[in-house]
N, C-alpha and C positions, 0 to 999 in steps of 0.2 A: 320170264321173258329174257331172251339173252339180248349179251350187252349191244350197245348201237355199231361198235364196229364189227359186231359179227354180224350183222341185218346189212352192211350196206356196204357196197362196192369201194374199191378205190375214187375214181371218179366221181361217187356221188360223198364220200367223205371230205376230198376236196373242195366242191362247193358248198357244203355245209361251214369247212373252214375259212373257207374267202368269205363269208357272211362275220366271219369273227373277226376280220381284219381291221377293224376300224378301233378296236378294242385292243392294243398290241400285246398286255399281258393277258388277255387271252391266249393267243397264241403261242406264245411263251408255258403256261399254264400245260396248255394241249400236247407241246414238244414233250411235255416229261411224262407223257401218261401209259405208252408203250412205244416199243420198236416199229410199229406200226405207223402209228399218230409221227413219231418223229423223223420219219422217212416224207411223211405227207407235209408236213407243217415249213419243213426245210425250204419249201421254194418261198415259202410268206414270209417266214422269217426276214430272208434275206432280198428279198424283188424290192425293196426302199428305204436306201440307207440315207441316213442326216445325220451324219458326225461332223459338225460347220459350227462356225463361232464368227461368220462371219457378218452374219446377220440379226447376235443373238445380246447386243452390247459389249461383247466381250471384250475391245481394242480401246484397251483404258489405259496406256504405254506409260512406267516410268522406268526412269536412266540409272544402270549401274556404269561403274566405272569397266566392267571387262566386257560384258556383253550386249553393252548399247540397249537399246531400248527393251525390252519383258513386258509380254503378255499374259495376262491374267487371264487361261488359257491351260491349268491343269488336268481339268473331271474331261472337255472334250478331246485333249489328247490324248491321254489316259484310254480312253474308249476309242480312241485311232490305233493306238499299238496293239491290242483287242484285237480290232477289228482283222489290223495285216498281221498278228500271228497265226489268226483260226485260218483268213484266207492263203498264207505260204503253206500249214497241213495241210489246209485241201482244199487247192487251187480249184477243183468242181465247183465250190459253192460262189465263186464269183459268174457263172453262167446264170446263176436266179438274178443277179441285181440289175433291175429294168431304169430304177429311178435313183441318181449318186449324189449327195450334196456333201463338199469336202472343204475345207480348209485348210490349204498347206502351207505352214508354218515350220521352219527347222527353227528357230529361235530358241535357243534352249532356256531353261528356270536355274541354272544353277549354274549362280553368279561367279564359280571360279573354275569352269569350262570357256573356253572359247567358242562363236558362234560355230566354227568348223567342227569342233566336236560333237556327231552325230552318235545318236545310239543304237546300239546296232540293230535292231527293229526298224527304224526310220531306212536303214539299207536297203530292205524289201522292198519301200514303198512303188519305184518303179514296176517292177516285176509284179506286184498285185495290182497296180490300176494298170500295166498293159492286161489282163487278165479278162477285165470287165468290158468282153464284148461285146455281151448283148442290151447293152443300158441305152435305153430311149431318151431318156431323161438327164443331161448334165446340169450343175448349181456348180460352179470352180472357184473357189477366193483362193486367195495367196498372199502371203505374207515375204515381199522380197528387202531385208531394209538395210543390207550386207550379203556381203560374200562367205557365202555356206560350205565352201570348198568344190570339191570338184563331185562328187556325187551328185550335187542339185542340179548340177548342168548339164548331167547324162541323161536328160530325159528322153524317152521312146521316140522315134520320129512316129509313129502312131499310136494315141489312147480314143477311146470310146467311139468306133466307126460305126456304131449301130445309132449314133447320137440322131433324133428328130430336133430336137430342142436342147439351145446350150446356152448359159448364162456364163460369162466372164467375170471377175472383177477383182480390183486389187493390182497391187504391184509384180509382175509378173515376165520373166523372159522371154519376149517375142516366138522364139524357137519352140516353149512350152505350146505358148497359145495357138500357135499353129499346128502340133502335134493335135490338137484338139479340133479346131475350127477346119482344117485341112484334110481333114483322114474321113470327114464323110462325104456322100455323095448328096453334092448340093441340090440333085431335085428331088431328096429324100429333106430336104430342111423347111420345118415348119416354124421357128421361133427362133428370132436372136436376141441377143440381149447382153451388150457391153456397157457394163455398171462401172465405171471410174474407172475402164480397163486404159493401165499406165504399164509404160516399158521402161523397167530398169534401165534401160541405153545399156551401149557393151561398148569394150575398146575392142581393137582389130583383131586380138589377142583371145576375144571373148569373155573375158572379165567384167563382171558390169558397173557403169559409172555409181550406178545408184546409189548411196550411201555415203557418197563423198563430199560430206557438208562444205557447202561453200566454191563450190567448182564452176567459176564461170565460164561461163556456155558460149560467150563471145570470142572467147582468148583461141577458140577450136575450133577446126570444121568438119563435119560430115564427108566420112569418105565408105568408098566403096572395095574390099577387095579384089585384086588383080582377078579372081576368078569369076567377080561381077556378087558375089556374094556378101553380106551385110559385114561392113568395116566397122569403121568406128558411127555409134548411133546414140544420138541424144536422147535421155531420159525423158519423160514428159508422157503423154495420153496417145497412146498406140496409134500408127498408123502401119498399113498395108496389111491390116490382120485383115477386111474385106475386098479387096483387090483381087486376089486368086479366085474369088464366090460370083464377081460383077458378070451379070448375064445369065449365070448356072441354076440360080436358085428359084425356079420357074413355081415351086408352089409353097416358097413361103408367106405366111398370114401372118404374123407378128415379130415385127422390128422396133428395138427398144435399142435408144442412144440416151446415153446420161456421159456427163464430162464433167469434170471440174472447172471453174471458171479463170479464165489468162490470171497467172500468177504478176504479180508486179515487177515494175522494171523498174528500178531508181537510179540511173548512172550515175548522177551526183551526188549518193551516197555510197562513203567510205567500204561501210562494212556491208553492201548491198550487192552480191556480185547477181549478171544478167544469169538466173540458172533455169530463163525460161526462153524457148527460143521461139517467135516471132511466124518466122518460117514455118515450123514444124506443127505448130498449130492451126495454121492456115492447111496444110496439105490435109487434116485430121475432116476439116470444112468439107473441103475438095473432095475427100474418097466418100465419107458419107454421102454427098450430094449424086455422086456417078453411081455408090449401089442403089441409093434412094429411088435413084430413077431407072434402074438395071427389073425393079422388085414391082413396080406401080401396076402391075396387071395384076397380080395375083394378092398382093397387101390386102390385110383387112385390118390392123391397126399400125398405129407408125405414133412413137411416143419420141420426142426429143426434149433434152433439158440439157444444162448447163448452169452450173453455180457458182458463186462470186469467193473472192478469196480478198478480205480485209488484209490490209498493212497493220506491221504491229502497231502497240498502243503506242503516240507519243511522234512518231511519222506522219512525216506531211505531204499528203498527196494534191495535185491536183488533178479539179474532179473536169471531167469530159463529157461532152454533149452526148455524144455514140463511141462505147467501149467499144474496140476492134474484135472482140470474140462476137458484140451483135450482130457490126455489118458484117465478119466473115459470114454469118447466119443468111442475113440478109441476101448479101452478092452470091453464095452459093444453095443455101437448101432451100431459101423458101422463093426461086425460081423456078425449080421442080414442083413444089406443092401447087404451087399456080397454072404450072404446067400444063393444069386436068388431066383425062383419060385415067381417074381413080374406079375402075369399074367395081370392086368388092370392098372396097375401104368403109368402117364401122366408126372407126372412132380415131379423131387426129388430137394429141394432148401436144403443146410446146409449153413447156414452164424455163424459166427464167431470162427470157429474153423477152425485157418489158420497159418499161418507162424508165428514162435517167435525168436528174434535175430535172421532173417535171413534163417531158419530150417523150414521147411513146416510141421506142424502137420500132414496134408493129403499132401502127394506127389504128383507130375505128375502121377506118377507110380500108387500110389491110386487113382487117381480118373481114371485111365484108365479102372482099377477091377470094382471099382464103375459104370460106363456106359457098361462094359462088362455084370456083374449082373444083372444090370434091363431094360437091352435092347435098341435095337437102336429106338423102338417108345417110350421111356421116356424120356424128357426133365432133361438134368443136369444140376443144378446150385451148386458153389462151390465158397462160398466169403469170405472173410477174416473176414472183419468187421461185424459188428451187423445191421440192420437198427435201426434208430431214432424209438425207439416202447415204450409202455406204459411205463410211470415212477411210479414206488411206493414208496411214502413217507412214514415213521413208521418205516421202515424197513430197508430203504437207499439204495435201490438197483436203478442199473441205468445200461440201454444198452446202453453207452457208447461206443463208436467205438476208443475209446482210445488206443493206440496198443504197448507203449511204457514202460509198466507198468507190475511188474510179481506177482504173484498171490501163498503166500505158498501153 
């Protein structure tokens, strides 16, 4: 009997190999078996890549003296410089990758480099992810926790335009995440999802604040360049990355908001500077609330949380009936949710906006409105605490399920 690829089509080899694909060294396996099999196998290969750390515990940061914080973050980089050397040979093969999970980190391991010292593989990295056009599927972390030189900030004004679905998260250049969230066509977007997406802030110069321990955020203000373009911008949890999408995104089903919870204000301590701004977080309320309700025909899940950030150990706070990040919640999202007109909505979660000293942010009484509004086919979830979700270092933010703790 002869062998199986002389019985059977390209076509029908094919589906025989997407039956392997759940098996990945199979395929692997399959690549080496003739010029044939690895002309076939090449598009499996590469249609779902996951070279990410950022969901994998990896963000376990300690301090050297030259290169500030190091991640424990070798095996998946490693498989990133891989990754953009095979794809700078041949740039073809980012045409198969439909689904991309990345983490980008220039942070280097080796303590007597500066963070600007990149290697020259990390040079590519632009020019391979403008490459990957046709990925449905975006996962993006980023590790922003200094200034990487000027490389990191040439990013493409367009990556992945064929994106359906993008996750954010992490400390990352407002400019980047636009390059992203911007370059597709919002009634091709079926999923969002901004996981503790935080903006470095930039001076007018384009430099970002981020990194700069200790920089109070009172002593400054928010400006706009003469040419109406982003000036000087405070670090903190991203706004206007939804603003440009409000109206456009006519068939998205799943919107996911996670934030980290109002950082502390203490102005009557010394070594406390304000590096959290008031304002800026409230505008964060504000734009979620206007796409919130831009998307309410076409939603079928809407997930919001927000987590608490304790004072150090030894600091005395006092604690508050209603933290400001709840009633912002309050005054702006869940006016919308009450709103009604949820026609497809499956299932509504809000976790961390819940009881304080004893006093329910959302009451019984509230969430009765709440499931009256979106119907008795939409699943209500209503949790106090935060879940265990991405942690960003640079910035110190953390979804802490902490609940003892009050927030100026």
């Amino acid at each position: 009997m002869s062998p199986l690829q002389d019985r059977c089509s390209d076509n029908e080899l094919y589906e025989i190999f997407k039956a392997c694909t759940a098996h990945r060294g199979a395929i692997h396996n399959l690549n080496l078996v003739s010029q044939r099999f690895h002309i076939l196998t090449q598009p499996l290969l590469y249609k779902n890549v996951n070279i990410s750390f950022h969901d994998n515990g990896y963000f376990e940061p300690h301090h050297t003296f030259a290169s500030g914080y190091v991640y424990d973050t070798d095996e998946p980089v490693l498989r990133q410089h891989v990754f953009l050397q095979t794809l700078t040979d041949r740039p073809a093969y980012g045409h198969f990758v439909r689904s991309f999970k990345w983490t980008l980190s220039w942070t280097s391991k080796d303590v007597h480099k500066w963070p600007s010292d990149l290697q020259d593989i990390e040079l590519t990295t632009w020019n391979v992810l403008r490459s990957l056009t046709k990925v449905r599927t975006v996962d993006f972390g980023c590790v922003e926790d200094c200034d990487h030189g000027d490389y990191t900030r040439q990013y493409p004004a367009s990556l992945f335009p064929a994106a359906r679905s993008i996750r954010l998260c992490g400390n990352m250049y407002f400019g980047l995440a636009a390059a992203i969230m911007h370059s597709v066509d919002p009634a091709t977007l079926e999923s969002i999802t901004l996981d503790d997406l935080q903006d470095v802030g930039q001076y007018p110069n384009g430099l970002p604040i981020a990194g700069e321990h200790g920089l109070d955020l009172s002593l400054i203000k928010e400006i706009s360049n003469p040419d109406g373009s982003r000036g000087l911008v405070f670090p903190g949890p991203m706004r206007g990355i939804l603003r440009p999408l409000q109206g456009r995104c006519l068939n998205l089903k799943y919107l996911y908001i996670r934030k980290c919870g109002q950082k502390l204000i203490e102005p009557d301590s010394w070594n406390s500077p304000r590096t959290w701004s008031n304002k800026a977080d409230e505008e964060v309320y504000m734009e979620c609330a206007s796409f919130l309700n831009s998307v309410k025909l076409s939603l079928q899940s809407f997930h919001f949380e927000q987590g608490d950030e304790a004072p150090s150990p030894g600091k005395v706070v006092l604690l508050q009936f209603i933290r400001p990040m709840d009633d912002r919640f309050r005054r702006f999202i869940l006016p919308v949710i009450l709103s009604g007109n949820w026609a497809k909505l499956e299932r509504l979660e809000i976790r961390g906006v819940g009881k304080w000293r004893g006093i329910p942010t959302i009451s019984e009484e509230i969430i009765a409105q709440v499931k009256d509004a979106v119907g008795l086919h939409t699943k209500v979830v209503v949790a106090d605490e935060a879940k265990s979700l991405w942690k960003s270092y640079g910035l110190g933010t953390d979804f802490s399920a902490v609940r003892h703790f009050g927030s100026a």
